[in-house]
C-alpha positions in Angstrom: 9.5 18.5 8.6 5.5 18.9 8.4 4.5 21.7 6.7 1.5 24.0 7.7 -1.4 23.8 5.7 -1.3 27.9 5.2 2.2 28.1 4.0 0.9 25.6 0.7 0.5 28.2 -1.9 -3.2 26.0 -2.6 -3.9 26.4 1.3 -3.7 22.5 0.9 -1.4 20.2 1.1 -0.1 18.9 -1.9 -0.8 15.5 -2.3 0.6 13.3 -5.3 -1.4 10.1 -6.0 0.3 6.5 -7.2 -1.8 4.1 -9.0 -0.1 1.3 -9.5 -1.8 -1.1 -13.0 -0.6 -4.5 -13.9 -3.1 -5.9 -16.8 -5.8 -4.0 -15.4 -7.0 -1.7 -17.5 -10.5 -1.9 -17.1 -10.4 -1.2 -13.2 -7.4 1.2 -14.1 -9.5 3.8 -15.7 -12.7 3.2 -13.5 -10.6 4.0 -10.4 -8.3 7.0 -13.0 -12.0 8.6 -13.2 -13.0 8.5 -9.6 -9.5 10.3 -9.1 -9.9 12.8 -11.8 -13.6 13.8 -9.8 -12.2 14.6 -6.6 -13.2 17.9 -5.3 -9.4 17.9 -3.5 -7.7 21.6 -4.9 -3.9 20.4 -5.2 -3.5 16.6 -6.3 -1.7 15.1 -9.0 -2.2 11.3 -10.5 0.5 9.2 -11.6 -0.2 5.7 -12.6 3.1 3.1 -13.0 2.6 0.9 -15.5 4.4 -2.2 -14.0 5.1 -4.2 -17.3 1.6 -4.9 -18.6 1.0 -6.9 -22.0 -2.4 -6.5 -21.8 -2.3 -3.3 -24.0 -3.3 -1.3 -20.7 -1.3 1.8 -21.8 -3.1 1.8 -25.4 -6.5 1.5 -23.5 -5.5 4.0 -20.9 -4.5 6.6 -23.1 -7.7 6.3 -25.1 -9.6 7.3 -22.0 -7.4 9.8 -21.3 -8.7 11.0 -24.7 -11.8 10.6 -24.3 -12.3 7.6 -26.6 -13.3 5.0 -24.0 -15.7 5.9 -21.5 -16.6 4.5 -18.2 -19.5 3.9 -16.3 -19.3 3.0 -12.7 -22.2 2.1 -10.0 -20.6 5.3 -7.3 -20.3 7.6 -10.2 -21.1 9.5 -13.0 -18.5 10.0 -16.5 -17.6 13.4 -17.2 -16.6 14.0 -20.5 -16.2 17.0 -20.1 -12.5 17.3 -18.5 -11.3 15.2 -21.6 -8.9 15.4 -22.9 -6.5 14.6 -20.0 -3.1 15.5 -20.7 -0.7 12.3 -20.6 2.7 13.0 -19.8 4.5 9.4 -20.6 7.9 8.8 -19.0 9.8 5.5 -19.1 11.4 4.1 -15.4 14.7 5.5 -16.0 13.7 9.1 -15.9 15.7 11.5 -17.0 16.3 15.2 -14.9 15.2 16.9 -17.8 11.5 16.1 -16.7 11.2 18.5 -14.3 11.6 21.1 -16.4 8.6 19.5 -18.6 6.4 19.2 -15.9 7.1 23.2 -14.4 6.1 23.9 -18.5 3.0 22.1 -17.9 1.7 23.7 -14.5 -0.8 25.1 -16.9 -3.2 21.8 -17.4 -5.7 21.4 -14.7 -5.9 17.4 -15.6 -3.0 15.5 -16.3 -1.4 12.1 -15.7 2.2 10.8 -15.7 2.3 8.1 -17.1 5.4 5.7 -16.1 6.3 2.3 -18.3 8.3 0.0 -16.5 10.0 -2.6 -18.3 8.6 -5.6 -16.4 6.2 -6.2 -13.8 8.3 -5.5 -10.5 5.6 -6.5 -7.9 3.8 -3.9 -5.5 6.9 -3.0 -4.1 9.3 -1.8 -6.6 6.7 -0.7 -8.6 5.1 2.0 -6.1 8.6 2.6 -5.1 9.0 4.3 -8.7 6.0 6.4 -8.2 6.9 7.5 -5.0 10.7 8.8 -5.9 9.1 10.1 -8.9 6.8 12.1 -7.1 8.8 13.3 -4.6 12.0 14.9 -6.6 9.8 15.9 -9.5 6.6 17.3 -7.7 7.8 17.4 -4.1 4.4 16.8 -2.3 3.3 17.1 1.1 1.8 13.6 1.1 1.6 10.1 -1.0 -1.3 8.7 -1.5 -1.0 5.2 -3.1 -4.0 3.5 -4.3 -4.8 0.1 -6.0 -5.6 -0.3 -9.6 -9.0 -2.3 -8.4 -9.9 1.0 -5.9 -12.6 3.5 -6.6 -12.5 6.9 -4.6 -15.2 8.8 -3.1 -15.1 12.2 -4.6 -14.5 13.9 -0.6 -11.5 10.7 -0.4 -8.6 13.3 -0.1 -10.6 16.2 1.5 -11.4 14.2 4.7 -8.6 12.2 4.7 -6.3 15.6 4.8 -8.6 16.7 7.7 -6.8 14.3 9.7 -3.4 15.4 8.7 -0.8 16.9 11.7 2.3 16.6 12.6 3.5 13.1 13.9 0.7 11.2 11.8 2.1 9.2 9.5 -0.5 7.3 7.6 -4.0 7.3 7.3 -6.4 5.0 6.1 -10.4 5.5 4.6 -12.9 3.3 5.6 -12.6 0.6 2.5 -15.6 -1.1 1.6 -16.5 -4.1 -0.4 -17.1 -2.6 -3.9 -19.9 -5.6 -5.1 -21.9 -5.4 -2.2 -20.6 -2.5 0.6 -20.0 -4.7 3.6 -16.8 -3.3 5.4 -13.8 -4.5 3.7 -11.3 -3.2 6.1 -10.5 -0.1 9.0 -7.1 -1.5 9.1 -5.7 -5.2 10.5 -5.0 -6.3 13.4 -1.8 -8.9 14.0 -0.4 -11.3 16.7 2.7 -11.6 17.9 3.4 -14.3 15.3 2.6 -12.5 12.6 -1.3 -13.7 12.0 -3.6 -10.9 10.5 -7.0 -10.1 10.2 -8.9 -7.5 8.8 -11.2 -5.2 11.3 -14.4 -4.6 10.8 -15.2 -2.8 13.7 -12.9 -0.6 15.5 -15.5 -0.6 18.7 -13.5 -2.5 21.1 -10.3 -3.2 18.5 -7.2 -0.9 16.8 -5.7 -1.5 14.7 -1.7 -2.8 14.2 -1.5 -1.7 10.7 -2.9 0.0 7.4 -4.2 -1.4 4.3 -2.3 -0.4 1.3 -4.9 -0.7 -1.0 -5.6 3.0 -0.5 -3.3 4.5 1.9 -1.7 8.5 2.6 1.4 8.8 3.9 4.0 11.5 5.3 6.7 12.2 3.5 8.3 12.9 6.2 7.8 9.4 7.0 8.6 8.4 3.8 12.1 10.2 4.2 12.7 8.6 7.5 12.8 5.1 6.3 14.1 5.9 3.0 16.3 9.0 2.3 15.8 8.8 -1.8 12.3 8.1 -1.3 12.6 4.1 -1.4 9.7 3.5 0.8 8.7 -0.2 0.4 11.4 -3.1 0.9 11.4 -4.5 -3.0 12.6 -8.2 -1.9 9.0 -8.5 -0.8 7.7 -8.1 -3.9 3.7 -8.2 -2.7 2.0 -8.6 0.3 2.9 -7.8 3.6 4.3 -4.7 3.1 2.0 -2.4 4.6 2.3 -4.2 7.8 6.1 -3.9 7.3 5.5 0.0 6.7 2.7 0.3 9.5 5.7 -1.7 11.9 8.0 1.0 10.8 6.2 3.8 11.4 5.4 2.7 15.0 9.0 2.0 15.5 9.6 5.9 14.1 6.8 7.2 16.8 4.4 8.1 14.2 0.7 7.9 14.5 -1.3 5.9 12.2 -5.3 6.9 11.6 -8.0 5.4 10.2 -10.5 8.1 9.0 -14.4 7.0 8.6 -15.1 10.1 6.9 -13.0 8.8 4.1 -14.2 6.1 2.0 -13.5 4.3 -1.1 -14.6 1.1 -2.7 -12.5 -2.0 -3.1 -12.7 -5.3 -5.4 -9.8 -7.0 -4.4 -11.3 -8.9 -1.3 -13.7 -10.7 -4.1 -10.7 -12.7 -5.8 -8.8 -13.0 -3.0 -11.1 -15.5 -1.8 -10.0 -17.8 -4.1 -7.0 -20.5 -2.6 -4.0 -19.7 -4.4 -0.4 -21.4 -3.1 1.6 -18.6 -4.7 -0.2 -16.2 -2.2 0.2 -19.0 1.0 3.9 -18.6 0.0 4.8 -15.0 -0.4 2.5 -14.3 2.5 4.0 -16.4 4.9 7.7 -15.9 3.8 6.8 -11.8 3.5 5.9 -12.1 7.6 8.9 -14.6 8.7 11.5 -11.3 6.7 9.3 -8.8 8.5 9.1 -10.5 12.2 12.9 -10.8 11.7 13.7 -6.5 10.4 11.0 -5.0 13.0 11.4 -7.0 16.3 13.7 -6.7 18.9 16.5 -9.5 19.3 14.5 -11.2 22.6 11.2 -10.8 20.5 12.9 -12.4 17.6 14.0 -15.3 20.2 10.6 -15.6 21.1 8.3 -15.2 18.4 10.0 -16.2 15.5 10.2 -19.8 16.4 6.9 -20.3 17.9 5.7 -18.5 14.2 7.6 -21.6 12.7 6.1 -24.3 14.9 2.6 -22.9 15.2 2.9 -22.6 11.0 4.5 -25.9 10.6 1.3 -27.4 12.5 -1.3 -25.9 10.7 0.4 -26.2 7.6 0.9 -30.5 8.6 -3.3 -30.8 9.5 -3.9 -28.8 6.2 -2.0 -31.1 4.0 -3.0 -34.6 5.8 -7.0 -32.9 5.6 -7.0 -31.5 2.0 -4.3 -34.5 0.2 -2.2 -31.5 -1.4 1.4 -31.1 -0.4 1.0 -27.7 -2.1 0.5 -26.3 1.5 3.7 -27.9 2.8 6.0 -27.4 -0.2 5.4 -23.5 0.2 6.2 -23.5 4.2 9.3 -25.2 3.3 10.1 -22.7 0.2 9.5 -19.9 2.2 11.4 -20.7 4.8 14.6 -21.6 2.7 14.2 -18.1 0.7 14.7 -16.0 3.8 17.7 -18.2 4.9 18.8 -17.6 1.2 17.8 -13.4 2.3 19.0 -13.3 5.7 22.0 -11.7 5.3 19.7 -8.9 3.4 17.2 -9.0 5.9 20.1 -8.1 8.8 21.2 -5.5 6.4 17.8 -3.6 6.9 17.0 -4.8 10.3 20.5 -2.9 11.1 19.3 0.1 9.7 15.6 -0.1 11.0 16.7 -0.9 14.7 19.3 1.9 14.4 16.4 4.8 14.0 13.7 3.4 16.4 12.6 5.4 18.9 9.8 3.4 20.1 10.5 0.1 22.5 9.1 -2.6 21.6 6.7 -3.4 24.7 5.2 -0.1 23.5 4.9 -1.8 19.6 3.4 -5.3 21.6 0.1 -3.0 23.4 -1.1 -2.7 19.2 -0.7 -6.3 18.7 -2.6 -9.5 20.1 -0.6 -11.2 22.7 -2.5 -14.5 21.9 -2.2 -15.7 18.6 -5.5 -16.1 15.9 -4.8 -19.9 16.2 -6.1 -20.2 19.4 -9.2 -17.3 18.5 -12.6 -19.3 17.5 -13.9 -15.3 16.3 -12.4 -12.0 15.3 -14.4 -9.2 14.1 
């Protein structure tokens, strides 16, 4: 189980970091550099390359070299840790690694580099960086971190002063990277499965984590998953932190959000921007997660009022805005997780046989009334 800080050989706990990159090279390396500066003794980076075509390994191993430097607005380039050694590993790895990697204890910078054949989505492809990590560097903690994230240079030195047995995850404060408003300290969700991001946790907690920069147990992480499978890969992106956040509450974990900690994110700047493919995987992501996490008389109750309440909105949107977008992807989501239910009572057997957390304890961290009928949330 959790391991005291004085029996890590570094008098820290080993932490191994998971950047996931999809044709993003540019932010890649920004947020590769803020890692590399952090003043944390026992960390190692490895970044999955989920299928890009962009030429983001080519670029990335130029910076690893040295060749392509990066200037940032929180801070400075140092050239002088270049070059970084770059350990590069397909997604079928073979055992053989680890005895490359114990050869290589030597380097003070290095990155594993992992090429994926495709682009698997968040999911699958932090799953490969997190089973990766944990048989071939067996950390302490996970911290996985978006491609579009830059770190603080104390990020994993406060964030570890908040580790202890029975937390599971904890967040930094994330700010907005253009302009430093609050981005999130974590979400907060109704019973239907509505989120919204807090910006204050005066008066609000919240239900779940953000996974744009997020550490986690592995104890946790071998709770849910045995071999290290953390994330549920039929999601393929968003809603999987509250899926993971839901898990560990059902597990009797503790889940932190650490203001000491902070890092800057870009993310919320595009995802401004109405795309249908998001409405859909969104919505279909929380029906799947409602139905794995809940208990069968929650599942009565909320998960058809999450329907109706969705099929309302969804109706004023569509006869407001003329575009049958919003209607087609409520009824394509829908039909996908009557395609996936059998799946989706395949995990929900496994996740309701390890609870150890009721679920009116789970419904005190979630809002009773749902966001549609909220004119303000902050």
């Amino acid at each position: 189980m959790y391991k005291n800080i004085e029996n890590n050989t570094q008098d820290q706990p080993k932490i191994s970091i998971v950047l996931l990159n999809w044709n993003g090279w540019k932010d890649a390396i920004e947020c590769l550099e803020s890692l590399f500066q952090l003043n944390y003794p026992n960390y190692d980076v490895i970044l999955v390359d989920n299928g890009s075509f962009d030429d983001s390994v080519e670029r990335i191993k130029e910076y690893c070299e040295g060749k392509i430097r990066v200037d940032s607005n929180y801070f400075y380039y140092n050239a002088d840790d270049k070059p970084i050694k770059v350990l590069e590993y397909s997604e079928n790895i073979d055992i053989k690694i680890l005895e490359k990697i114990d050869a290589l204890n030597t380097y003070n910078k290095r990155l594993f580099l992992i090429k994926t054949k495709e682009n698997y989505g968040f999911d699958k492809g932090n799953n490969i960086g997190i089973q990766f990590a944990i048989k071939k560097l067996d950390p302490d903690y996970i911290l996985i971190i978006s491609n579009d994230v830059v770190a603080d240079k104390n990020l994993l030195t406060n964030l570890v002063s908040m580790v202890g047995k029975g937390v599971g995850l904890i967040q930094p404060k994330i700010y907005n990277y253009y302009d430093l408003s609050i981005d999130n300290l974590g979400f907060s969700c109704d019973v239907i499965g509505n989120t919204r991001p807090i910006k204050n946790l005066k008066g609000h907690k919240p239900f779940y984590l953000s996974g744009a920069c997020l550490l986690i147990s592995k104890d946790l992480i071998l709770e849910i998953g045995e071999d290290g499978k953390l994330f549920d890969e039929k999601l393929y992106a968003y809603f999987e932190d509250a899926d993971l956040s839901w898990q560990a509450r059902l597990l009797g974990y503790d889940i932190k959000v650490c203001l000491d900690a902070i890092c800057y994110h870009k993310g919320s700047q595009t995802t401004k921007k109405f795309n249908l493919n998001t409405f859909y995987l969104d919505y279909r992501n929380k029906l799947r997660v409602l139905i794995k996490n809940y208990s069968l008389i929650n599942i009565i109750m909320f998960l058809p009022l999450s329907i109706l309440i969705k099929f309302l909105t969804v109706s004023f949107k569509t006869a407001f805005s003329f575009n049958s977008g919003y209607f087609k992807s409520y009824i394509n989501a829908l039909f996908w997780n009557i395609r996936e239910f059998r799946d989706a009572i395949k995990q929900r057997i496994v996740i309701q046989s390890k609870r150890k957390v009721r679920d009116r304890e789970i419904l005190k961290h979630m809002e009773i009334i749902p966001f549609f009928y909220l004119k303000k949330y902050e």
